[in-house]
Steps between C-alpha positions, in 0.01 A plus 500: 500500500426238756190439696226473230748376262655211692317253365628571129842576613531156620346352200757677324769354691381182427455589147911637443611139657405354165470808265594329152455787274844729504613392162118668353573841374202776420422400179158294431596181422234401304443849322186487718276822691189381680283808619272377764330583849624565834257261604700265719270178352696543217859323407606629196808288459308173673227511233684596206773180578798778543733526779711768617683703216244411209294793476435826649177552698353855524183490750263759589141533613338353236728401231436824304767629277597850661750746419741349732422156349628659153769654664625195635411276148765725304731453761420109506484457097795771443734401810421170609405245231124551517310400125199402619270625729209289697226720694309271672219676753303218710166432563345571868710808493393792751532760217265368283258541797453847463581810356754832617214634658426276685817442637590880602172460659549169687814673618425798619169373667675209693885691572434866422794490273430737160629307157312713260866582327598112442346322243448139565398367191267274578369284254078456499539282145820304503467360118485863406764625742737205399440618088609829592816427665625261229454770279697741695733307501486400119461835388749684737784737292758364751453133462613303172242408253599135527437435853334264556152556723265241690223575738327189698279471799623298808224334723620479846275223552599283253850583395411518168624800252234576265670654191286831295555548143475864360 
């Protein structure tokens, strides 16, 4: 693993020499799961005022609420001292920009790669896109009825969280 990853490795040896978190165990500390982007503008435990241990961050393209999002929620809530959840997409995100379509074709004109059989969920209308994953996870048969659900929207140029009431 060395060549294109010597730059992290040695971060990381820099990084054990004062590694302070040994006594943390899996469990969310602060009963907390944020669902967010992959977008690397975003620092979910930064802007939030967590540190390491707190909360569990799930991040995808997009923030959306997939199946392996769920999966992962039970797990969290069930397994790991999740009880409430946080998705929190961001503004100036490259999958509100455009839709599946547009992707496969951006894709396959510019790489000749074929990614008709992935969805990528893209997300044209975020408000509406947001609703419909706090609902999923609201109304899913494998979550308890008393979790408790937020959705807000982050602006990466302000570092503001912008909460949305349903």
């Amino acid at each position: 693993m060395t060549g294109a990853f010597d730059d992290l490795l040695a971060a990381n040896d820099e990084y054990a020499r004062t590694f302070a978190h040994s006594d943390l165990t899996g469990r969310a500390l602060r009963g907390l799961a944020v669902v967010t982007c992959m977008d690397s503008r975003i620092d979910p435990l930064g802007l939030l005022g967590l540190t390491a241990g707190d909360a569990k961050i799930l991040r995808n393209a997009g923030a959306r609420v997939t199946d392996d999002v769920l999966r992962t929620l039970v797990l969290a809530v069930y397994l790991l001292g999740v009880d409430r959840v946080l998705v929190m997409p961001h503004t100036d995100c490259r999958m509100s920009k455009s839709t599946d379509a547009d992707v496969h074709e951006l894709i396959a004109d510019k790489y000749g790669v074929d990614t008709r059989s992935l969805e990528f969920h893209t997300v044209p209308d975020q408000d509406a896109a947001l609703r419909h994953d706090l609902m999923r996870i609201r109304t899913s048969p494998f979550l308890p009825p008393g979790l408790r659900v937020g959705g807000a929207l982050y602006d990466v140029h302000t570092g503001k969280l912008m909460p949305v009431e349903v």
